[in-house]
C-alpha positions as a Markdown table, in Angstrom:
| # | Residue | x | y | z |
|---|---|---|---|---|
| 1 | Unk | 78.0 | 104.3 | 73.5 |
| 2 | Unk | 80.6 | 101.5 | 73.6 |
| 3 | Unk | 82.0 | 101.0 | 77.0 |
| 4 | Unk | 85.4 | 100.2 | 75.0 |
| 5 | Unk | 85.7 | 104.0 | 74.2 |
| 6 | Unk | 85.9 | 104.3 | 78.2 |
| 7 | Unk | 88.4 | 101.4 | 78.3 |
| 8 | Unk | 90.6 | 102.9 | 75.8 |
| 9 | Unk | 90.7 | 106.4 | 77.1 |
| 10 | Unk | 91.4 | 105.6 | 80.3 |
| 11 | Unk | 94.6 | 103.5 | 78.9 |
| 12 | Unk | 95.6 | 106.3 | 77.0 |
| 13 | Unk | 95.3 | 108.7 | 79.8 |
| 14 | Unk | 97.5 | 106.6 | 82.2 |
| 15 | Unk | 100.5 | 106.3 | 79.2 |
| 16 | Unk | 100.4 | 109.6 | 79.4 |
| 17 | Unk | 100.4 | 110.5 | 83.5 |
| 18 | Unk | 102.5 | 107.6 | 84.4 |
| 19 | Unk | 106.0 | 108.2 | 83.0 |
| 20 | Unk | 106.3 | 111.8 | 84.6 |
| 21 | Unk | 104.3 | 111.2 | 88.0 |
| 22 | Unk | 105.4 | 113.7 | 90.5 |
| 23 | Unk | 108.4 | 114.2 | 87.9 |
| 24 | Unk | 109.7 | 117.7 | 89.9 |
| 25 | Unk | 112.1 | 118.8 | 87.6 |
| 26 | Unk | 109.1 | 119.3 | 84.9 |
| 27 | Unk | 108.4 | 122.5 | 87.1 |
| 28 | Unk | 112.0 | 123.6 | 85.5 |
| 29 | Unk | 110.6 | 124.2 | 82.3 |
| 30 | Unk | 109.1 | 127.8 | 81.5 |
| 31 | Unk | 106.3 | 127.1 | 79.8 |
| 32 | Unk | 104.9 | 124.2 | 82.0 |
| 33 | Unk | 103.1 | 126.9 | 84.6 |
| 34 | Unk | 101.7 | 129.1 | 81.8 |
| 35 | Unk | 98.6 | 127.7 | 82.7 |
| 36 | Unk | 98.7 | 129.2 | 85.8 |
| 37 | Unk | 99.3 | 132.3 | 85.1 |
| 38 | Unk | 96.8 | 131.9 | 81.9 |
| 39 | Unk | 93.7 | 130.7 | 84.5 |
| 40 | Unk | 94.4 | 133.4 | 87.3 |
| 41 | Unk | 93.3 | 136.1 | 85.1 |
| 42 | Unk | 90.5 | 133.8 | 83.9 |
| 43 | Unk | 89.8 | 133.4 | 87.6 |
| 44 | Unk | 89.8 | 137.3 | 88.6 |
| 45 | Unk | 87.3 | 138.1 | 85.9 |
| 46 | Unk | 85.0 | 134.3 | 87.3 |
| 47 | Unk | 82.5 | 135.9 | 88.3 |
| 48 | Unk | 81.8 | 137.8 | 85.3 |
| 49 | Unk | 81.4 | 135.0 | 83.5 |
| 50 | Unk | 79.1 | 133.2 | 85.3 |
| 51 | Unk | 76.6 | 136.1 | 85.2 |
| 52 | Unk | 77.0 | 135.6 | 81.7 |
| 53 | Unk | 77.1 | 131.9 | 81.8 |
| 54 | Unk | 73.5 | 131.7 | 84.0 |
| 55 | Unk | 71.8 | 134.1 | 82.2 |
| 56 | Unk | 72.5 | 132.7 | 78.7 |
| 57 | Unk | 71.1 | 129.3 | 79.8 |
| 58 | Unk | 68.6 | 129.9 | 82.2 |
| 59 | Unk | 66.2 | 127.7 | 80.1 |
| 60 | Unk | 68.8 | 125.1 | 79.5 |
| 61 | Unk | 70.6 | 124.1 | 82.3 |
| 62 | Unk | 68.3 | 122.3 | 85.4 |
| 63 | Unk | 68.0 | 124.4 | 88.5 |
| 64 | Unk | 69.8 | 122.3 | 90.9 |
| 65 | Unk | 73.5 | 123.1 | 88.2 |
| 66 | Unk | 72.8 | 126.6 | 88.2 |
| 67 | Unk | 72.9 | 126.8 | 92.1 |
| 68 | Unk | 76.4 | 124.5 | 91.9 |
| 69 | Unk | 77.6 | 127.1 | 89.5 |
| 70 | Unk | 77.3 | 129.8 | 92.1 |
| 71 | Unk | 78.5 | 127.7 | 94.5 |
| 72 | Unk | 81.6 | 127.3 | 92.4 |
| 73 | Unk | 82.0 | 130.9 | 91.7 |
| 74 | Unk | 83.4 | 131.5 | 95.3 |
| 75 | Unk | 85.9 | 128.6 | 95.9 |
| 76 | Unk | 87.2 | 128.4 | 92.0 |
| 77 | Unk | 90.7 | 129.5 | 93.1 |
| 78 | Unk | 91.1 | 126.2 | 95.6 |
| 79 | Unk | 90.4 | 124.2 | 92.1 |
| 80 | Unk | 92.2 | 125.9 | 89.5 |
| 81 | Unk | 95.1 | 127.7 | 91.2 |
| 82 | Unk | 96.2 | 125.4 | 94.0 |
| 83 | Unk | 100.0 | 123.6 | 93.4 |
| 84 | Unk | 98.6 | 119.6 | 93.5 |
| 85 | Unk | 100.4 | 117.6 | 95.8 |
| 86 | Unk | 100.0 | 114.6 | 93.0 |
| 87 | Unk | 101.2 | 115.6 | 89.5 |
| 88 | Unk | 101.6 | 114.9 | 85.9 |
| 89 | Unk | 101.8 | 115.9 | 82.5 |
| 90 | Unk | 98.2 | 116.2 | 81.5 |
| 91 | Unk | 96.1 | 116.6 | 78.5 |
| 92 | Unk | 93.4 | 119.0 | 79.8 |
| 93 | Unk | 91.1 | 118.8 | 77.2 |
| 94 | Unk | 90.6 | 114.9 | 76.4 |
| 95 | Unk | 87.4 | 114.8 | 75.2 |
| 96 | Unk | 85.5 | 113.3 | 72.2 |
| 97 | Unk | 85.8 | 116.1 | 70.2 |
| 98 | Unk | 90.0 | 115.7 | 70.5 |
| 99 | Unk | 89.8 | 112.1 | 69.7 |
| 100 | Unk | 90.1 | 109.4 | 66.9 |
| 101 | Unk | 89.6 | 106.5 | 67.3 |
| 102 | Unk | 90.4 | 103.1 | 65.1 |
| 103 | Unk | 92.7 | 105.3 | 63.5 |
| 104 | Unk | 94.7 | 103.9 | 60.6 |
| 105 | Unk | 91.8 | 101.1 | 59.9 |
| 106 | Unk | 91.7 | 100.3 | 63.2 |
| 107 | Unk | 95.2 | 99.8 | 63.7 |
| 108 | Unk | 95.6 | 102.2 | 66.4 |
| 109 | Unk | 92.4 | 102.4 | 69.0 |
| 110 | Unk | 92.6 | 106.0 | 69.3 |
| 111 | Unk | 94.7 | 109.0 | 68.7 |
| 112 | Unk | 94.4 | 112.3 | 71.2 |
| 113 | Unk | 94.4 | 115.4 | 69.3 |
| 114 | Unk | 94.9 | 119.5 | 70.3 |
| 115 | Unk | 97.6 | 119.2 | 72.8 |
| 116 | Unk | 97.2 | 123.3 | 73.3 |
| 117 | Unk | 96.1 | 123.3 | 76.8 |
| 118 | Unk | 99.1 | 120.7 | 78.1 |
| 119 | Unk | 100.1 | 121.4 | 81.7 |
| 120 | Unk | 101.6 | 120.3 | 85.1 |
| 121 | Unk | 98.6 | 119.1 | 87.4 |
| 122 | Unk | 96.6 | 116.3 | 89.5 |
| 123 | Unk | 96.6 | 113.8 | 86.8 |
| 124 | Unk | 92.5 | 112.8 | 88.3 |
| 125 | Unk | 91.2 | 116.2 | 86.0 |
| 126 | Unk | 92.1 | 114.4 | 83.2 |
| 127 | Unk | 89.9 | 111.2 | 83.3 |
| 128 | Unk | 87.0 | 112.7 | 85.1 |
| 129 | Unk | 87.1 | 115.5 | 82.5 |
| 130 | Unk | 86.4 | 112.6 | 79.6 |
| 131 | Unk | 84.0 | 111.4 | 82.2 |
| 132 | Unk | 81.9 | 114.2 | 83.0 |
| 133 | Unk | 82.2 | 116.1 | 79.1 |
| 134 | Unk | 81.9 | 112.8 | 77.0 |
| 135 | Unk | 80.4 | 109.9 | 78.8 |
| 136 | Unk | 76.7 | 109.8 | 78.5 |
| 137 | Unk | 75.2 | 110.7 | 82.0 |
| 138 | Unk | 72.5 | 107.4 | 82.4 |
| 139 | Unk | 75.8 | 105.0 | 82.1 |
| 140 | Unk | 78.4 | 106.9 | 84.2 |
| 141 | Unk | 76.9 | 105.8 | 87.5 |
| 142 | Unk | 77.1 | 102.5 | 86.2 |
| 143 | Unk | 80.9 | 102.4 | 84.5 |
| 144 | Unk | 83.0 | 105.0 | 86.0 |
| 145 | Unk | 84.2 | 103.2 | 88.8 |
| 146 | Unk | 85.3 | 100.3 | 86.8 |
| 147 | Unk | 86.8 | 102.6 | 84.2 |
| 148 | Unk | 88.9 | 104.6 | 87.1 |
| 149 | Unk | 89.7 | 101.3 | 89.0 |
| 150 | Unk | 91.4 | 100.1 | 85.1 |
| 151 | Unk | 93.3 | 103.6 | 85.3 |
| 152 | Unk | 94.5 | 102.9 | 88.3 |
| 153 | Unk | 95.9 | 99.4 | 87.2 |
| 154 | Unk | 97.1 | 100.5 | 84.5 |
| 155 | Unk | 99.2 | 103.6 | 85.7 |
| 156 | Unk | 100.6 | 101.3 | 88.2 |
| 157 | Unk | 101.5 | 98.7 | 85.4 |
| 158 | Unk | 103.6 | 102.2 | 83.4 |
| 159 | Unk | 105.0 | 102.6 | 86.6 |
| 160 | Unk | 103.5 | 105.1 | 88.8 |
| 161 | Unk | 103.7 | 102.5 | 91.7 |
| 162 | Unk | 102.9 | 104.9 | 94.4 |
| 163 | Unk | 99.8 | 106.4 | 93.2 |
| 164 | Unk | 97.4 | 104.6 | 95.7 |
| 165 | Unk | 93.8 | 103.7 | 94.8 |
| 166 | Unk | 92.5 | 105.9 | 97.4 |
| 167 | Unk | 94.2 | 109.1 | 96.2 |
| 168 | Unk | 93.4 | 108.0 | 92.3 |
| 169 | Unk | 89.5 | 107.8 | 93.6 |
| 170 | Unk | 90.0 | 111.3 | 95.5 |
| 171 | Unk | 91.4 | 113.1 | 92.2 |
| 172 | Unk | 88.9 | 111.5 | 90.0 |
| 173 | Unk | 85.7 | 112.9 | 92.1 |
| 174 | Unk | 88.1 | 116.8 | 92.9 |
| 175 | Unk | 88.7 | 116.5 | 89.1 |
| 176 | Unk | 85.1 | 117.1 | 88.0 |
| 177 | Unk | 85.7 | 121.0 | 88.6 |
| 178 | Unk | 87.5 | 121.2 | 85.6 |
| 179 | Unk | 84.7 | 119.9 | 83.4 |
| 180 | Unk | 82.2 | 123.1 | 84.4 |
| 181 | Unk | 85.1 | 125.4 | 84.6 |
| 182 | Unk | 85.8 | 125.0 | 80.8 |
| 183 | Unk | 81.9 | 125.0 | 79.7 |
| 184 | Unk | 81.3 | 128.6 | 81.9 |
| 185 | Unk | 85.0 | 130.2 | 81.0 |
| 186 | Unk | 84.9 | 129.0 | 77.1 |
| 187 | Unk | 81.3 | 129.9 | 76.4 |
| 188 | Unk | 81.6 | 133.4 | 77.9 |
| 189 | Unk | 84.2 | 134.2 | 75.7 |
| 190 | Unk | 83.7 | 132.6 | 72.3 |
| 191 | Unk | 80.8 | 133.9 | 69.8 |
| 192 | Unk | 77.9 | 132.6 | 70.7 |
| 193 | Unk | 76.8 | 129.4 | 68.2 |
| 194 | Unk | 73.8 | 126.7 | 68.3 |
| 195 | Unk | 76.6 | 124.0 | 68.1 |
| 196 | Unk | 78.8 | 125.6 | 70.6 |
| 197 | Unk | 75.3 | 125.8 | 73.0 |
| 198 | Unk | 74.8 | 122.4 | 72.7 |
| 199 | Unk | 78.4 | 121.5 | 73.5 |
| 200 | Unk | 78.8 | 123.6 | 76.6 |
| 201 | Unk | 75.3 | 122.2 | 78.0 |
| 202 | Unk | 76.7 | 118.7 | 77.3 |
| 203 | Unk | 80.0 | 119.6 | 79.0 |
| 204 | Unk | 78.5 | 121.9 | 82.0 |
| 205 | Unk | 75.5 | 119.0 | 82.4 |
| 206 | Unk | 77.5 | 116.1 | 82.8 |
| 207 | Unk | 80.4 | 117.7 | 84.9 |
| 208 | Unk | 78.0 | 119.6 | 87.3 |
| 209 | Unk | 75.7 | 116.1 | 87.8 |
| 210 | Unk | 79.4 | 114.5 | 88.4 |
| 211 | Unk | 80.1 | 116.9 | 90.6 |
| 212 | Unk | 77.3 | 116.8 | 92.9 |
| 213 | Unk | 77.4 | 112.8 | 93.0 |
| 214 | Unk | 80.7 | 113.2 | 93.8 |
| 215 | Unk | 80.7 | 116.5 | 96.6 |
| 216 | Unk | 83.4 | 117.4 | 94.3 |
| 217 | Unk | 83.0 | 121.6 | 96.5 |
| 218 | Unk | 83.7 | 119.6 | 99.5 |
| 219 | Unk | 86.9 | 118.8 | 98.3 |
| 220 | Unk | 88.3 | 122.3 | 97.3 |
């Protein structure tokens, strides 16, 4: 796994947060809190899902994530539906699967695709979503802090001036909810499929080891 796929993503994700960094009048616009509304009916029907979420990979997922799962269950609101202080337009899905990269013969490093789930909130969801989904788990300990502490240069260098190390750092480790969030509410209701097993495990995996590395729950 090259380590320039991290370096790349994580320029592409500040171009994107810096230029409307705690931009209010974004709130203005009506569709920008659809996912709000869209996510508090996903969250009154949570724990539904995570019965179905456990007991479809019981023999899957290790022991130690299905106990952070039910831990989850109870605090999900404090994650999903809570205004952030820090804000941006965000991707909300930027993972592999949405990207290309060395697109045009390799004139341009990497184009984000599926731009369906845009929205308003802490801009740290959207790195430590490509983190936790895409970044194999036996390098993360290794790379992520370099790969946030680039972000953080280079959202500074778009111009988001006062987004401060220590708050980039704090939304990158809160920001692993979403990860887990997305692998127990999209599996529970999509038809189940062998590729889409393996590609929740991989998402649900890697965000729930982020998150307990992290004490992601402590910061709900």
């Amino acid at each position: 796994f090259p380590r320039r796929v991290g370096i790349v993503t994580s320029l592409q994700a500040a171009a994107l947060h810096a230029p409307h960094f705690r931009d209010e009048s974004l709130w203005s616009i009506d569709w920008m809190d659809i996912r709000y509304r869209v996510l508090g009916r996903a969250c009154d029907n949570f724990s539904q899902y995570v019965e179905i979420f456990l007991e479809r990979y019981a023999d899957m997922l290790e022991p130690e994530y299905q106990r952070l799962v039910t831990q989850f269950a109870p605090v999900v609101r404090e994650f999903v539906l809570k205004k952030p202080e820090r804000f941006s337009l965000v991707h909300a899905d930027l993972r592999l699967d949405n990207m290309l990269f060395d697109a045009k013969g390799g004139e341009v490093p990497v184009v984000i695709l599926d731009w369906q789930s845009v929205a308003l909130e802490n801009p740290g969801i959207d790195f430590s979503y490509f983190i936790g989904t895409s970044y194999p788990m036996d390098l993360r300990s290794r790379d992520e802090r370099e790969l946030v502490q680039y972000y953080h240069e280079q959202v500074q260098s778009f111009g988001a001036r006062d987004y401060a190390w220590d708050d980039v750092w704090h939304d990158y480790r809160r920001g692993a909810w979403l990860g887990l969030f997305t692998a127990i509410f999209a599996s529970a209701v999509t038809k189940r499929t062998d590729r889409g097993d393996q590609m929740f495990m991989r998402m649900a995996r890697g965000s729930a080891a982020q998150m307990v590395e992290h004490d992601t729950l402590s910061l709900a």
